[in-house]
N, C-alpha and C positions, 0 to 999 in steps of 0.2 A: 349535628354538623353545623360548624358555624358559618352563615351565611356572606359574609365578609372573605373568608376565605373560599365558600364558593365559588363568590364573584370573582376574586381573582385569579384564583387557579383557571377558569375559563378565558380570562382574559388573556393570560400566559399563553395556554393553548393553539389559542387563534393568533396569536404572535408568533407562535409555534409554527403553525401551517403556512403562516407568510414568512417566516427564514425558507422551509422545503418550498415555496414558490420558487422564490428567490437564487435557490439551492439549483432548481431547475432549470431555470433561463438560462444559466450560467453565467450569472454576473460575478462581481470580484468578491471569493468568499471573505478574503479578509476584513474588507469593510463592513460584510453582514453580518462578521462575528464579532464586530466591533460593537456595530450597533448593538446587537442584541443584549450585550454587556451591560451594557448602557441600561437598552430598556428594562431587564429583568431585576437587574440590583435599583431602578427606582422605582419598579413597581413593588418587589419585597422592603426598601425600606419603607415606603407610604403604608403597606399593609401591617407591616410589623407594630408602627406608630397608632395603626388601628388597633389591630388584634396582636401583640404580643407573638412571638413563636420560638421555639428552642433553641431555633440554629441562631437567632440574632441577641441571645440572653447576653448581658453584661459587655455586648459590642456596643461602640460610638460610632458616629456617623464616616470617624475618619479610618475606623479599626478593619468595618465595611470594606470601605476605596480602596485599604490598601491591600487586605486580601485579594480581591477582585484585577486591581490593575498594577500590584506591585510583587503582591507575591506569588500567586500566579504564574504572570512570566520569568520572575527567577527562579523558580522550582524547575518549570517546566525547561529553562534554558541550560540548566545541567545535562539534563540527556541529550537536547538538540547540539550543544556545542562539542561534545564529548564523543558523539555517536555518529551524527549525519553530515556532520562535515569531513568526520575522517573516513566516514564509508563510502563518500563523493568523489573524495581525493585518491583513493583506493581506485574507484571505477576509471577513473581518469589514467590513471598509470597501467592499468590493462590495455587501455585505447592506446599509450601513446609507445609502450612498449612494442605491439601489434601479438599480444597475446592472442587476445581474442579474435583478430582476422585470422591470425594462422589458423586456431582450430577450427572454424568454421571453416577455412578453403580443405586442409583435412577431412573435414567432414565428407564436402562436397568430393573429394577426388576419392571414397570409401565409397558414398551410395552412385559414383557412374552419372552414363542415363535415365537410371531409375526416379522417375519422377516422384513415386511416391515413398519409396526409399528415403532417397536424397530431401524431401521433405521432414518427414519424419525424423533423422537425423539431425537438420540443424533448429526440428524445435526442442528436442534433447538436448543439445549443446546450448541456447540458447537460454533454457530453463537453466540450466545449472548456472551460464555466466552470470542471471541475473539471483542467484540467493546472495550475489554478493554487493551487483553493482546498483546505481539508482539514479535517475533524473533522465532528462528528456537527451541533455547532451549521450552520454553512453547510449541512449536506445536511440537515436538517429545515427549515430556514428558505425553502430553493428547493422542499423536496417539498411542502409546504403549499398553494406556486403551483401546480407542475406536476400532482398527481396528482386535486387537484379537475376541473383542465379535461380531462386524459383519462378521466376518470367522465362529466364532463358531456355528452361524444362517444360517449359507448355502450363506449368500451372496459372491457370485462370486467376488475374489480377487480387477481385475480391475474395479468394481463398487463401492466398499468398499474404497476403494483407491480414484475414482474422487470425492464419494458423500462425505467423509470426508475433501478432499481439496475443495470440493466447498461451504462447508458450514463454512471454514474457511475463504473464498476469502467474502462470503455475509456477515461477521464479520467485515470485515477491512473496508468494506460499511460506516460503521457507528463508525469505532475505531475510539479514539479520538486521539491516538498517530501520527498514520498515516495521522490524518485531518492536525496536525501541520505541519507533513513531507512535504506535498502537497504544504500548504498554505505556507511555507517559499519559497516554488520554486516560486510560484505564487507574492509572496514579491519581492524577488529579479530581475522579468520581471519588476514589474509594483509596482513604492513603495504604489501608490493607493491603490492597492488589499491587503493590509497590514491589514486595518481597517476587513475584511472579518471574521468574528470569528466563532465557532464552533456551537452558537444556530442560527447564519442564516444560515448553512449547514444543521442543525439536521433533518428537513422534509425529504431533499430529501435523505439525509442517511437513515433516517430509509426504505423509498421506497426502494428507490435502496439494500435495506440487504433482504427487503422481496422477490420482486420481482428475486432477485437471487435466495434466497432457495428454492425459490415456481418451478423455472427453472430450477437447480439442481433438486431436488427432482424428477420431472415429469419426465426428461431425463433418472434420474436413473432406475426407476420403468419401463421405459417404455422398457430397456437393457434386466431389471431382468424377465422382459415376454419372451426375447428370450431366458435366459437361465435359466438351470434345477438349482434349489437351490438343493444343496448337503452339508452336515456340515461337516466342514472341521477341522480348528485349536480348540482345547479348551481355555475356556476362564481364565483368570490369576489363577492360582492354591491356592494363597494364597488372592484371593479377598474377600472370607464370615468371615477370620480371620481379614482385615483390619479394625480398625476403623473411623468408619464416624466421619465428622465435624460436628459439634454441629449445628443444625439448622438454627441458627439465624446468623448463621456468613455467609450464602449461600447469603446473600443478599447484600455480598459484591463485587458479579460480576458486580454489577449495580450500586453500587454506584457514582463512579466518572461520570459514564452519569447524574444522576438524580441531584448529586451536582450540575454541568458547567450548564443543561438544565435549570430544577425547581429554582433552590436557587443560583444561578451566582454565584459559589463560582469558585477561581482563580481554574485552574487544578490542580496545584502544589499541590495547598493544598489537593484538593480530591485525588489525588493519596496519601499522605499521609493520611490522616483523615482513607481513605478505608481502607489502608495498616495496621494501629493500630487497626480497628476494627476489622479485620479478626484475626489477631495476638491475640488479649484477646478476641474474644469470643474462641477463640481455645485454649485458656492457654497455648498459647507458650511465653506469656513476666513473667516465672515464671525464679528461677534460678539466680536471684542475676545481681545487673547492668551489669555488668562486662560481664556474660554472654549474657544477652538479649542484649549489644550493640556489640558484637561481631558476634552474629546470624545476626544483622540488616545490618553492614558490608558487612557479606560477602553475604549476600541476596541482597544486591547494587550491589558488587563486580559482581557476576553471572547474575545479571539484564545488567551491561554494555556490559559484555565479550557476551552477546546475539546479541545486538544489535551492538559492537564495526565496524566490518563492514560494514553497513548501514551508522553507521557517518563518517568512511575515504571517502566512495564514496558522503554522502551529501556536504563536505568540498569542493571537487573537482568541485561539482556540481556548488557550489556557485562562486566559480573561474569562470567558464564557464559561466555561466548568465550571470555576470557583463561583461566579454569579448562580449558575446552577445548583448550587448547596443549597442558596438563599431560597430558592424558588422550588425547594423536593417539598416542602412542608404540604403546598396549596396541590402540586401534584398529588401527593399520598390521596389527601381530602378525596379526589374525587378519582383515583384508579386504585386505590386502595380494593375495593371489593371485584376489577376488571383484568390487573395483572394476575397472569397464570403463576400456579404455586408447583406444578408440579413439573420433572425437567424434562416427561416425556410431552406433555402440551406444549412446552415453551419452545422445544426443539421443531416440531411440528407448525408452531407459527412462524418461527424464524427459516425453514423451510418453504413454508407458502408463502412467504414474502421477502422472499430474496431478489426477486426483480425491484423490490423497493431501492435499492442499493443504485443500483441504475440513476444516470441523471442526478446525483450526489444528495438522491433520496433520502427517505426515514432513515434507512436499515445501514446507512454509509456511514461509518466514522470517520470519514475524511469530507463532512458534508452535515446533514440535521441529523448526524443518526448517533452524535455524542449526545445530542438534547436525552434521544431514547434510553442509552446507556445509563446518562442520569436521573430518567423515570425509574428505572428497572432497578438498579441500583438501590435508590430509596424508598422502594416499594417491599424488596424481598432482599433477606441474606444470600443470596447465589456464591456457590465455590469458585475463585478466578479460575480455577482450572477447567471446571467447566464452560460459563459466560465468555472467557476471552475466547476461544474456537470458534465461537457461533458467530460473533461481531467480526471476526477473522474472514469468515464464509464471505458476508456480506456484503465485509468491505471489501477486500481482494478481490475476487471474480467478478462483482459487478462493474467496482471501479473502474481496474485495469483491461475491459470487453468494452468500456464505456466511450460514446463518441462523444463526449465531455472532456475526457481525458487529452492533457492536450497533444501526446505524444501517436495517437489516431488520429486527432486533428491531422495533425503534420501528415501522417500517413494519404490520408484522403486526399492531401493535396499531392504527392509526391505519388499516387498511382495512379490516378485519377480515377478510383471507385466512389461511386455513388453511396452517401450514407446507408440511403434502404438497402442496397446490395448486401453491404457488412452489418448491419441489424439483424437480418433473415437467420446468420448465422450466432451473431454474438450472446444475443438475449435468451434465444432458446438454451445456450453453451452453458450462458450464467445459470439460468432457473436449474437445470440438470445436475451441475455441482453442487448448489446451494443442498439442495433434495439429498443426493450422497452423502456429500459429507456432513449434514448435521443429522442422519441417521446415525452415521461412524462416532460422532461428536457423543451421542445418545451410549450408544454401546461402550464407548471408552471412559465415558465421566459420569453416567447417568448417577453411577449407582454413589457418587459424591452428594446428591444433594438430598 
């Protein structure tokens, strides 16, 4: 073992534990995956200049740069410009169609008085609007709906509060915006896992969406037995003057799944194809070109400004991977003899450490837990069909439970529940799924590696 590379693979490490510091406080990730870029591609060229290594054989100093800070972001900006902007714009025309109010006040006028009913319902509805839709805008604009009317039912604030963000986090399960976000990280470890597409994901998403809600839900219920339901806030004042979306246009929350799943049609296009159907069955493309392509404008415009920070931090992210090629050699060196080989161990630590994902921990791929992917990665051959569920688990449920996330933020301010309140519930939520479903993950892929 050569000692050179010792020392630096250590020193990586511990650069490693100060990104997940970092990761923690909640500072601005894009500037720490900047940095990181930074640090790790001049600690592998320095060591390379010492000890020679594979990954930097017959590179120059500028062959380096430009992987790292040029190609990088243009690889990675194929999926982001292609995928998350039109799945943004997508979400946005739900909002402004009023698809998505209608079915939730539907919802509400099916489950009555029944509070726990009428809960349960609009995290149902709620999980499915979001396999499609994404950013903070759409989940403030439906929680405005949803969490007046579960106050105005007596359900108790901080339960209102986790059962709506957790039937948003069982959404993103199976979003197909998000599958992209993932599967680019997963791109740029391993160009192999490139081929990985959304109908070989779509089983264990839909699992993993159910088994969330089904685990949300029972957590909830199980709060609302220790407290006394009292009705609290009324429900939006001018909701029985609103009018509904035309029936037939409801069936465009689902469309872009059943396109990609049933009928392989490109995403692009089902986020378009959807976006037009909702649009005219709603007779919103009435009013002359001129206006209907101004509507559609700035319905893009507000679909990006959603998402706009999600892409500075994936930009950064893809910096960071590619620096991470450079830096697997010093990892191997010294986890080489520590990574698990086998995929019932590996499922079993990814299990017992799903709270890591929390706080934009190890185990987060929206956080330090692409660093892990790229240990893991170049440590062992892993099947993507197997390895992407597990980082899925991770990231999803801890993420989207997480009061990091900023769309809880908002929430905490907008019910006025105390963090600890919605922690008692969300972390135990997370650990429970993690545990599930990478048993599931184990049974469905195991027998892949």
């Amino acid at each position: 073992m050569d000692v050179t590379n010792v020392v630096i693979g250590f020193i990586m490490i511990l650069s490693f534990f100060g990104l997940v510091w970092y990761c923690v406080k909640g500072y601005n990730l894009m500037v720490g995956f900047f940095v990181m870029s930074v640090l790790w591609t001049t600690i592998a060229l320095i060591g390379n200049s010492i000890h020679p290594t594979s990954v930097m054989e017959g590179k120059s100093l500028i062959d380096v740069l430009t992987n790292v800070f040029q190609t990088g972001p243009e690889n990675y900006g194929k999926a982001i410009l292609v995928n998350i902007f039109f799945g943004a714009f997508f979400g946005r025309v739900l909002i402004d169609t009023g698809i998505a109010a209608t079915l939730i006040r539907k919802v509400v006028e099916l489950g009555g008085d029944k509070p726990r009913v009428t809960m349960s319902l609009l995290c149902i509805v709620t999980a499915i609007i979001f396999t499609s839709m994404t950013g903070i805008g759409p989940v403030i604009s439906i929680a405005v709906i949803v969490l007046p009317i579960m106050l105005s039912l007596g359900i108790p604030a901080p339960i209102a509060l986790f059962s709506f963000m957790g039937s948003i986090m069982a959404g993103i399960f199976g979003n197909i915006v998000n599958f992209k976000q993932y599967q680019a990280i997963f791109a740029t470890a391993e160009k192999s896992y490139a081929s990985y597409d959304y109908n070989a994901y779509f089983n264990f998403g839909m699992i993993g969406m159910g088994v969330s809600l089904l685990v949300v839900l029972v957590v909830a219920n199980l709060f609302m037995n220790r407290k006394k339901l009292t009705r609290a806030w009324a429900a939006t004042a001018d909701e029985g003057s609103t009018k509904d979306a035309p029936a037939i246009s409801w069936i465009s929350i689902i469309l872009p799944v059943v396109g990609v799943v049933v009928f392989k049609v490109p995403i692009i296009f089902g986020f378009i194809f959807s976006s037009l159907f909702a649009l005219l069955t709603c007779g919103k493309l009435k009013g002359g070109f001129s206006n209907v392509s101004r509507m559609l404008s700035k319905q893009f415009s507000d679909g990006a400004i959603d998402v706009a920070p999600m892409i500075g931090f994936l930009l950064t992210l893809s910096m960071f991977n590619n620096a991470a090629t450079y830096a697997s050699p010093y990892f191997k060196t010294l986890l080489n003899g520590v990574m698990p080989t086998s995929a019932l161990l590996l499922c079993i630590v990814f299990a017992v450490l799903t709270p890591l994902g929390f706080f934009r921990g190890p185990m987060n791929l929206v956080g330090s837990g692409s660093a892990i992917l790229a240990v893991v990665v170049s440590t062992a051959a892993w099947p993507v069909q197997f390895l992407y569920p597990l980082f899925a688990i991770t990231t999803v449920a801890p993420q989207h439970l997480d009061v990091t996330q900023s769309w809880v933020a908002w929430g905490f301010g907008y019910t006025k529940v105390p963090a600890r309140d919605y922690m008692k519930m969300s972390i135990p939520t997370g650990w429970i799924i993690g545990i599930i479903l990478c048993a599931i993950v184990f049974f469905m892929y195991g027998s892949l590696v």
